[in-house]
C-alpha positions as CSV (number, residue, x, y, z in Angstrom):
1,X,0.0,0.0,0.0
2,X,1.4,3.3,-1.0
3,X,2.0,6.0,1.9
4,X,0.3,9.3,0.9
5,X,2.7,11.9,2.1
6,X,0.4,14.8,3.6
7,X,3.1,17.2,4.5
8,X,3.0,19.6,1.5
9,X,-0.5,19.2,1.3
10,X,-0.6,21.1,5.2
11,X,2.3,23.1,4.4
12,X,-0.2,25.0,1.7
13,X,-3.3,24.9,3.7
14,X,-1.2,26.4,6.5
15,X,0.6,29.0,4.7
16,X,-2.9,29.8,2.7
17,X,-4.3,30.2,6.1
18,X,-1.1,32.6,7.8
19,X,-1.5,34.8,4.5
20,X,-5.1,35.7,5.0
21,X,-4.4,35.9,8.6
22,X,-1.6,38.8,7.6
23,X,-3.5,40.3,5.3
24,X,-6.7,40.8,7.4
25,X,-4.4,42.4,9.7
26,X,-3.1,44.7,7.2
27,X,-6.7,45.8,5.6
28,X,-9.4,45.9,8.6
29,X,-7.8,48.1,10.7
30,X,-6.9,50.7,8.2
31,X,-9.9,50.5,5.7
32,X,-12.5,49.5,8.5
33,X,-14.8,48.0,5.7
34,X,-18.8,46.9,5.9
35,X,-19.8,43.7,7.2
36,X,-20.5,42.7,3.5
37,X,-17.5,43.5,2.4
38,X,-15.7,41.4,4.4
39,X,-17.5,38.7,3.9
40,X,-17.2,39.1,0.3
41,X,-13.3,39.2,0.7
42,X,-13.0,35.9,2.9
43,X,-15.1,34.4,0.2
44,X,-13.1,35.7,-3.0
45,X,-9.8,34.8,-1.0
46,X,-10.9,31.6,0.3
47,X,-11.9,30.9,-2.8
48,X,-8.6,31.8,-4.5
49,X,-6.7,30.8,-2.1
50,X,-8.1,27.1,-2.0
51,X,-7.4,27.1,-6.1
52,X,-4.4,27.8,-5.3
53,X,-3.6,25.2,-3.0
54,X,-5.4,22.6,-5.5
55,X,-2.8,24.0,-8.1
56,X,-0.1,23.9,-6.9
57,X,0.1,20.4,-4.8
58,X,-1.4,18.3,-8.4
59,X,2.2,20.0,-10.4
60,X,4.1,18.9,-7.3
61,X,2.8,15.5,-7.1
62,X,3.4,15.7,-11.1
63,X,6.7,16.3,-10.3
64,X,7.2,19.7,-12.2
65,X,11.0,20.3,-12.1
66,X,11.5,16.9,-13.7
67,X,9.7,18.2,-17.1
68,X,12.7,20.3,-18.2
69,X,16.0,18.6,-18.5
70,X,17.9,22.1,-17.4
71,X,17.8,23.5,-14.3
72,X,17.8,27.0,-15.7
73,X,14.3,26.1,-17.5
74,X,12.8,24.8,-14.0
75,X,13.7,28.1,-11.8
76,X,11.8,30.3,-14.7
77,X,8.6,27.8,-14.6
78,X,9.0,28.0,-11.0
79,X,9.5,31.8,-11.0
80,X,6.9,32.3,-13.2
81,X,4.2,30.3,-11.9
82,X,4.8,31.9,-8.7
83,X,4.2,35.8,-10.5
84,X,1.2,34.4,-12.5
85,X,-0.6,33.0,-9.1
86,X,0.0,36.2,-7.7
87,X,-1.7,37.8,-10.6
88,X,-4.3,35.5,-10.6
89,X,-4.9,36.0,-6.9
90,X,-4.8,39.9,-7.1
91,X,-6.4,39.9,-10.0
92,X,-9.8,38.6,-9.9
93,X,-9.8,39.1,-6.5
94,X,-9.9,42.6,-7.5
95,X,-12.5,42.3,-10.2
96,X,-14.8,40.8,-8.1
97,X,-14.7,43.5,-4.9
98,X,-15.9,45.0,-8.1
99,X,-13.5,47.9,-8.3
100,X,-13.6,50.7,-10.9
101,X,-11.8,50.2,-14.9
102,X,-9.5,52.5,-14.0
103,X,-8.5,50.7,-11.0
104,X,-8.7,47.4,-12.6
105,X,-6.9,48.6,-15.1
106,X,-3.8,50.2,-12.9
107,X,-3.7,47.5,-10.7
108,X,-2.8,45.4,-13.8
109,X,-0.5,47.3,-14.9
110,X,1.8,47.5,-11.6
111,X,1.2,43.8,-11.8
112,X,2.5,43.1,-14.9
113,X,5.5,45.5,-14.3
114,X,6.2,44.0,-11.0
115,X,5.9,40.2,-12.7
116,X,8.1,41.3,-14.8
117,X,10.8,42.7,-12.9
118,X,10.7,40.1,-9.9
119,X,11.8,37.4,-13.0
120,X,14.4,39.0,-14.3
121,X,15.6,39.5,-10.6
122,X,15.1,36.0,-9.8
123,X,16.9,34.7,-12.8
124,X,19.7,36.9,-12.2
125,X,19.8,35.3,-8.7
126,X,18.8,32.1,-9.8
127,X,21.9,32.5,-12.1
128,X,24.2,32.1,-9.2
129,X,23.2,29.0,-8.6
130,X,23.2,27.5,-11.3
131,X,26.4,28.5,-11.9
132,X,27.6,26.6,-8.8
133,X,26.0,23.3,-9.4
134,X,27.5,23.5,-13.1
135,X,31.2,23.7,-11.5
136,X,30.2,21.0,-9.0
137,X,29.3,18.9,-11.9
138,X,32.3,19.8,-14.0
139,X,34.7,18.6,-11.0
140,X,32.5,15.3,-10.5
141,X,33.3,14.5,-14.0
142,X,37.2,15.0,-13.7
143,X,36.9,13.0,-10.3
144,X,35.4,10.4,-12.6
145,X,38.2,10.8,-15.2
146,X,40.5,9.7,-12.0
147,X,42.0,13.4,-11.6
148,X,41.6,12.6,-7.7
149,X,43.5,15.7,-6.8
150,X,40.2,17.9,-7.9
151,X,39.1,20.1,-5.2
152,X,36.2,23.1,-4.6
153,X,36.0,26.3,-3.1
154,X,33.3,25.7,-0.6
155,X,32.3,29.2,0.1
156,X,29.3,30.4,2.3
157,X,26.9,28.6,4.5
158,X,24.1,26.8,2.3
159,X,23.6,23.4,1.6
160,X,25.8,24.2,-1.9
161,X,28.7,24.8,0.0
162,X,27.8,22.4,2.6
163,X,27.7,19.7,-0.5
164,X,31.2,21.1,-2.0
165,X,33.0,20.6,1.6
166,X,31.9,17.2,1.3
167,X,32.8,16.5,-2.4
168,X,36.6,18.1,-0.9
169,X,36.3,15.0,2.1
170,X,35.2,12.7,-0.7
171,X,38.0,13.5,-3.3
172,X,41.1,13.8,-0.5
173,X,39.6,10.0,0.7
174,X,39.2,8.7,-2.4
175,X,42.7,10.2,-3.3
176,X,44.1,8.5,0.1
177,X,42.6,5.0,-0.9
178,X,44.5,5.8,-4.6
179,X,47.6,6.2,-3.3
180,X,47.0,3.2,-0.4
181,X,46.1,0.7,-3.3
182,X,49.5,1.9,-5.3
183,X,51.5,1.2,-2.1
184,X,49.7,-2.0,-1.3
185,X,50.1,-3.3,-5.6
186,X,53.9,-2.0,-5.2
187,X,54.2,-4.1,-2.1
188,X,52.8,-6.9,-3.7
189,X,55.4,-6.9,-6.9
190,X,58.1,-7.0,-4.6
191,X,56.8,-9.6,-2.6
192,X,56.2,-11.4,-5.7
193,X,59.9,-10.5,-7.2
194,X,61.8,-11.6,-3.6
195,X,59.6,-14.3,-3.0
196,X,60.5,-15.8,-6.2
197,X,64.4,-14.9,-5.7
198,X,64.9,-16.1,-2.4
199,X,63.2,-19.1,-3.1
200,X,64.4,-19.8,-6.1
201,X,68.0,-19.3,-4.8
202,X,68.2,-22.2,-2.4
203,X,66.2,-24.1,-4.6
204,X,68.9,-23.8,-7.5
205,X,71.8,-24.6,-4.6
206,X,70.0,-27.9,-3.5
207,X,69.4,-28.8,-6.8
208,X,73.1,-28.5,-8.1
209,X,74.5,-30.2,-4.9
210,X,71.8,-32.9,-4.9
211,X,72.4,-34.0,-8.4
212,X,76.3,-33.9,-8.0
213,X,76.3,-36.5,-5.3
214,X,73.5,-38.3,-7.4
215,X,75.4,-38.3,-10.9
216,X,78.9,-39.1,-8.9
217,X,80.5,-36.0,-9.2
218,X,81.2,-35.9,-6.0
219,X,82.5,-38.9,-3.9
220,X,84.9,-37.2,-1.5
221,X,83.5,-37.6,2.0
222,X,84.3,-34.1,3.1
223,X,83.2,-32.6,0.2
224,X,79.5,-35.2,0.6
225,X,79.5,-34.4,3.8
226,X,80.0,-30.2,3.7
227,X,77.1,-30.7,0.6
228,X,75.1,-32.2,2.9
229,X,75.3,-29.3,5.5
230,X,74.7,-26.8,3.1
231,X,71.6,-28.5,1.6
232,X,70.4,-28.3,5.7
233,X,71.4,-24.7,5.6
234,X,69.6,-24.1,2.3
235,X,66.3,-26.2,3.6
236,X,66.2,-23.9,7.1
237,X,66.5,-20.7,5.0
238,X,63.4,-21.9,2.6
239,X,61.7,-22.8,6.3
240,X,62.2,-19.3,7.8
241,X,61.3,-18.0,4.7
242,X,57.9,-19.8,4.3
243,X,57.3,-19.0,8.0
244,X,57.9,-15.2,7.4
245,X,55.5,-15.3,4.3
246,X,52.9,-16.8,6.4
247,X,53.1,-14.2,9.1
248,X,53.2,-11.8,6.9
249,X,50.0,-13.0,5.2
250,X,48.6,-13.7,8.0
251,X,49.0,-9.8,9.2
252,X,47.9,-8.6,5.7
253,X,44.1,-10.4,6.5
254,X,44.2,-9.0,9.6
255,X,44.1,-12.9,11.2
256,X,47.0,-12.4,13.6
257,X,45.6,-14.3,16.4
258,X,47.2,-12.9,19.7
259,X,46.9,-15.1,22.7
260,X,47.7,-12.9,25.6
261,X,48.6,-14.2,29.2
262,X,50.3,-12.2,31.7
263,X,54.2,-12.8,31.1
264,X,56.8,-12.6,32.9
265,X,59.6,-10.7,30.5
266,X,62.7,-11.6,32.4
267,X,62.2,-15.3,32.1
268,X,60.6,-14.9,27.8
269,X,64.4,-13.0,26.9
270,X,66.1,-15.7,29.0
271,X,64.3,-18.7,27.1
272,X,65.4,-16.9,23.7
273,X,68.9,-16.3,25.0
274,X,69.4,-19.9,25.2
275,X,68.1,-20.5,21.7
276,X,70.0,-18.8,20.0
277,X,73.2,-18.7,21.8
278,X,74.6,-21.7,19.9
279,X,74.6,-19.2,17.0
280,X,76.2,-16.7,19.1
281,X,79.1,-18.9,19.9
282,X,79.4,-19.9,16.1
283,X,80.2,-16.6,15.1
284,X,82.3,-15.5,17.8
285,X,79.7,-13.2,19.3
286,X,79.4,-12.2,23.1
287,X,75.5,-11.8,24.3
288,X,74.7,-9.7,27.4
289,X,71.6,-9.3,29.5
290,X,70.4,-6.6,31.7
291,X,67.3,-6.6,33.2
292,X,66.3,-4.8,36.2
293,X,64.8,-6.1,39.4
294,X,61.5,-6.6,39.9
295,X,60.3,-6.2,36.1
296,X,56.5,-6.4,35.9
297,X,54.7,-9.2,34.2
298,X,53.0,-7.6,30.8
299,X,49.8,-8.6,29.2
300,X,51.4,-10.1,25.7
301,X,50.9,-13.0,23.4
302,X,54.2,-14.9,24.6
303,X,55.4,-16.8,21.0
304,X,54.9,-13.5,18.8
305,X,57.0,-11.7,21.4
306,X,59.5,-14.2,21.9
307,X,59.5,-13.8,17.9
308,X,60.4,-10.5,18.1
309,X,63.3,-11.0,20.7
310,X,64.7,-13.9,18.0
311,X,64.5,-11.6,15.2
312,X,66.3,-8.3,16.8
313,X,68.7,-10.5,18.4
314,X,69.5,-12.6,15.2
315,X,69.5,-9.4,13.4
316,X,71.7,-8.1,15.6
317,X,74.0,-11.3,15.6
318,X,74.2,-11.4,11.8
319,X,75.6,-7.6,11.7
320,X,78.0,-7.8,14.8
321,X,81.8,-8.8,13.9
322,X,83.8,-11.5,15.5
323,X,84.4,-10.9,19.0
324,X,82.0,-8.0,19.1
325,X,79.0,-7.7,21.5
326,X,75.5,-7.9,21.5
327,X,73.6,-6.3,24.5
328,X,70.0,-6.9,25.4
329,X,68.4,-4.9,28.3
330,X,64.5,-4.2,29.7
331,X,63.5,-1.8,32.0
332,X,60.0,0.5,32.8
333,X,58.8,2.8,30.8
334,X,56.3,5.1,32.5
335,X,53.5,2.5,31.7
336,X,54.8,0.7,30.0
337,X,58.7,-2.2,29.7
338,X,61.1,-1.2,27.2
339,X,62.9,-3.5,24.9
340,X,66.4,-2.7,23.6
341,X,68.9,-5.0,21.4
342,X,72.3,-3.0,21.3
343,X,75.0,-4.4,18.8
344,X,78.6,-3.1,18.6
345,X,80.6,-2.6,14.9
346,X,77.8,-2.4,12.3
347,X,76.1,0.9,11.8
348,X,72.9,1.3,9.8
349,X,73.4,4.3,6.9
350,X,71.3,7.5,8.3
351,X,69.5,6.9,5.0
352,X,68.4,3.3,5.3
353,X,67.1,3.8,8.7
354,X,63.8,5.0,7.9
355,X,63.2,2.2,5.6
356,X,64.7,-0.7,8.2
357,X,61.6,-2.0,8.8
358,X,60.0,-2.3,5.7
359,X,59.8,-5.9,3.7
360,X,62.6,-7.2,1.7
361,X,64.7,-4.2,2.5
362,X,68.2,-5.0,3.3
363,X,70.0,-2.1,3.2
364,X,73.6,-2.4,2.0
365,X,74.6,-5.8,-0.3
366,X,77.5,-6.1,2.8
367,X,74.2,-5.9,5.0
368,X,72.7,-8.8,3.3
369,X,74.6,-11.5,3.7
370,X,77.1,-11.9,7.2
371,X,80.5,-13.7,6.7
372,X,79.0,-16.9,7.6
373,X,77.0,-16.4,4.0
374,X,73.8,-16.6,6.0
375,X,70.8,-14.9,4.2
376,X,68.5,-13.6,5.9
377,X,64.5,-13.3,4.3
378,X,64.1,-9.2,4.4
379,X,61.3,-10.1,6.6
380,X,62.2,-10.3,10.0
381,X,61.8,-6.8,11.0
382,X,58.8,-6.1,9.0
383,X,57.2,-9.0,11.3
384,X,58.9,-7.5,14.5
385,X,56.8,-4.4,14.1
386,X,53.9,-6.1,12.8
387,X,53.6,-8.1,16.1
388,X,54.9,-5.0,18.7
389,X,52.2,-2.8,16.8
390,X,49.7,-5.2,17.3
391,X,50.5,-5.0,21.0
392,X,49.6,-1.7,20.8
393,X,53.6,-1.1,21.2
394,X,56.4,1.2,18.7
395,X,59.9,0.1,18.0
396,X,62.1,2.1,16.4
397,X,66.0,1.8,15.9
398,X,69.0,4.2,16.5
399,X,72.4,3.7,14.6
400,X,75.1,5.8,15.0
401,X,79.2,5.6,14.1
402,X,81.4,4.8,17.2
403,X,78.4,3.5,19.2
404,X,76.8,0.9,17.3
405,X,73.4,0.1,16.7
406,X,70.1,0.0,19.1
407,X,66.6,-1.2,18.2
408,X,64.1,-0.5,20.7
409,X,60.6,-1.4,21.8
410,X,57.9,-0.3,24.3
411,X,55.2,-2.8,25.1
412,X,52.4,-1.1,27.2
C-alpha cells in the first residue's frame, strides 16, 4: 500500500491560512470596511486561495522540475508560476470587490511590471546557482576521469557549500585510498619479485649439490659431507622464509591471532637467549643481559614476542663482527617495559634507517649477507613491528658511528 505523504499538502493549507491571517491584519484596521465586504473578501480569498492550494500540490505531485532537462528552464517555470498566481490571486480578487476600470486597469498594470521585474531578478539570482552546481558537476566529472587531486572552493553557509565541503572530504579519501592501493600493488610486486628470488636461490643450490652427489660427481667424504650441510642450511633458509611469508600474510588479512597471558619478560628474553646462543658462539659473538629487578609481568601473546626478541637479536647477531657484542636490556617505561637490542661494529646508513623495517629491505649488499654467507628473508623486521604494533607497542631503531646500533621497543 502506498503511503500518501500529507506534509506539502498542510504546508499549503497552513501558509494559505497565515497569509489571510496577515492580510486581514493589514486591511481591517486601516480601511475598517462593511460587514459585507468582508464577507465578500474571505469568500473571493478563500476561494482563491483554495485554487491555489489545488494548483499547486497536483504539479508537485506531477513532479514539475523533472519536465525540463535544465535547471535554468525549471527556476523560470517555477519563477513564473509563482508571478502568474499572484496575478491570478490579485487579480480577480480585484475584479470581483468590483473595483472601478480605471483601477482594474492600474492595478494590472503595476502587476505586470512588478511580474516582470521580480523574473528577471530571480533569474539573475537564480543565475548564481546554477552556476555553482555547473562547477560541482564539472569537478565530479574529472573526479570520474581519475583526476583525484580535484578540489572546490566551498564558500558560504548553504547546503551548496555544505555539498562542496563534502565532495573536498570525498576526493582527498578517495585520493588517500589511490595512493594506499598503489603502495599495497607496489608491495605486492616485490613480494612477488623476492619471493620468487629467495626461493628460487636455495632451490637452484640444493638442486646443483643434490644431483652432484646423485650423478657421482662428488665422492669425496668431506666434500659429501659439507654438501650435505649446506643443503640443511639451504632447507632452514626456505623454512624461515615460508614461516615469514605466512606471518606476513597472516597480518595482511588481519588474522594475527594474539593469545595474551600475563608474562613474565625476564624469564621470555632468557628462554630466547638460550636458543640462540649456539649461533652466538658460532660466530664468535658475546651476548649480554640486563634486566632490572622486579620487572612487571606484561599482558602479551608470549610466542609472537619471543619472535620478536629472535629476530632483533638474530639481526643483531648477523651484523656484529667476531668478538664484538651484542647487549639486550629491559626496563619500565612510565607505563609501560622497554625493549632494547644494542649491537657493537655495524652501523645502519642515516638513509636506510627510515626504511629498516620495511619488507625485503636489506639495506647495504654487505648488509645482506654476514660472513657466515647466512641470508637472511628481508622479513624479520617487517614482522617485529607487525607483532609489537599489534600489542599496541612502537619500536624504532638508533644507529650511529662509534656506538653501534640499538633497536628498541615499548610494550604497554
Amino acid at each position: 500500500m502506498t503511503r500518501i505523504n500529507l506534509y506539502p499538502l498542510l504546508a499549503l493549507i497552513i501558509t494559505v491560512v497565515a497569509a489571510f491571517a496577515a492580510a486581514m491584519i493589514v486591511v481591517v484596521p486601516v480601511l475598517n470596511p462593511p460587514l459585507q465586504d468582508m464577507r465578500l473578501l474571505f469568500l473571493f480569498m478563500g476561494g482563491s486561495g483554495g485554487a491555489t492550494v489545488g494548483v499547486v500540490y497536483v504539479l508537485y505531485k506531477k513532479r514539475l522540475a523533472q519536465w525540463f532537462n535544465s535547471l535554468r528552464w525549471t527556476l523560470l517555470a517555477i519563477i513564473l508560476l509563482t508571478v502568474l498566481l499572484v496575478f491570478l490571486n490579485v487579480f480577480v480578487t480585484a475584479q470581483l470587490m468590483f473595483i472601478s476600470a480605471h483601477d482594474l486597469v492600474l492595478t494590472t498594470g503595476l502587476l505586470i511590471f512588478a511580474g516582470m521585474i521580480a523574473v528577471i531578478s530571480a533569474l539573475l539570482i537564480a543565475g548564481s546557482l546554477i552556476e555553482r552546481i555547473h562547477i560541482l558537476g564539472e569537478a565530479a566529472q574529472r573526479l570520474a576521469r581519475g583526476e583525484l587531486h580535484t578540489r572546490l572552493k566551498a564558500e558560504g553557509n548553504d547546503e551548496l557549500a555544505q555539498l562542496a565541503a563534502l565532495f573536498n572530504q570525498m576526493a582527498a579519501q578517495l585520493e588517500a585510498i589511490d595512493r594506499e592501493k598503489e603502495l599495497l600493488e607496489q608491495s605486492r610486486r616485490d613480494l612477488v619479485a623476492w619471493a620468487s628470488h629467495d626461493l628460487r636461490t636455495p632451490v637452484a643450490a640444493v638442486r646443483a649439490m643434490n644431483e652432484a652427489m646423485l650423478d657421482g660427481v662428488v665422492t669425496d667424504p668431506e666434500t659429501m659431507i659439507r654438501y650435505r650441510q649446506q643443503i640443511h642450511r639451504e632447507v632452514e633458509h626456505l623454512g624461515r622464509l615460508i614461516d615469514d611469508l605466512f606471518e606476513i600474510v597472516q597480518m595482511d588479512a588481519g588474522h594475527l591471532n594474539l593469545t595474551r597471558t600475563l608474562t613474565s619478560l625476564s624469564n621470555l628474553i632468557g628462554d630466547t637467549l638460550n636458543s640462540i646462543s649456539a649461533r652466538a658462539a658460532q660466530r664468535n659473538v658475546t651476548v649480554i643481559s640486563d634486566i632490572e629487578d622486579g620487572l612487571p609481568g606484561v599482558y602479551i601473546a608470549p610466542d609472537k614476542i619471543q619472535r620478536v626478541l629472535y629476530n632483533l637479536l638474530d639481526n643483531a647477531i648477523h651484523h656484529t663482527p667476531p668478538d664484538g657484542q651484542v647487549t639486550i636490556s629491559a626496563r619500565r617505561a612510565g607505563a609501560g617495559v622497554q625493549v632494547s637490542v644494542h649491537n657493537t661494529g655495524s652501523v645502519i646508513p642515516a638513509e636506510d634507517q627510515p626504511r629498516i623495517f620495511e619488507r625485503f629491505y636489506r639495506g647495504e649488499r654487505s648488509r645482506a649477507r654476514g660472513s657466515s654467507g647466512d641470508r637472511g628473508t628481508g622479513l624479520g623486521l617487517a614482522i617485529a613491528r607487525g607483532f609489537v604494533e599489534a600489542h599496541g607497542g612502537s619500536i624504532n631503531v638508533t644507529s650511529e658511528a662509534g656506538r653501534g646500533t640499538t633497536f628498541t621497543f615499548i610494550l604497554p
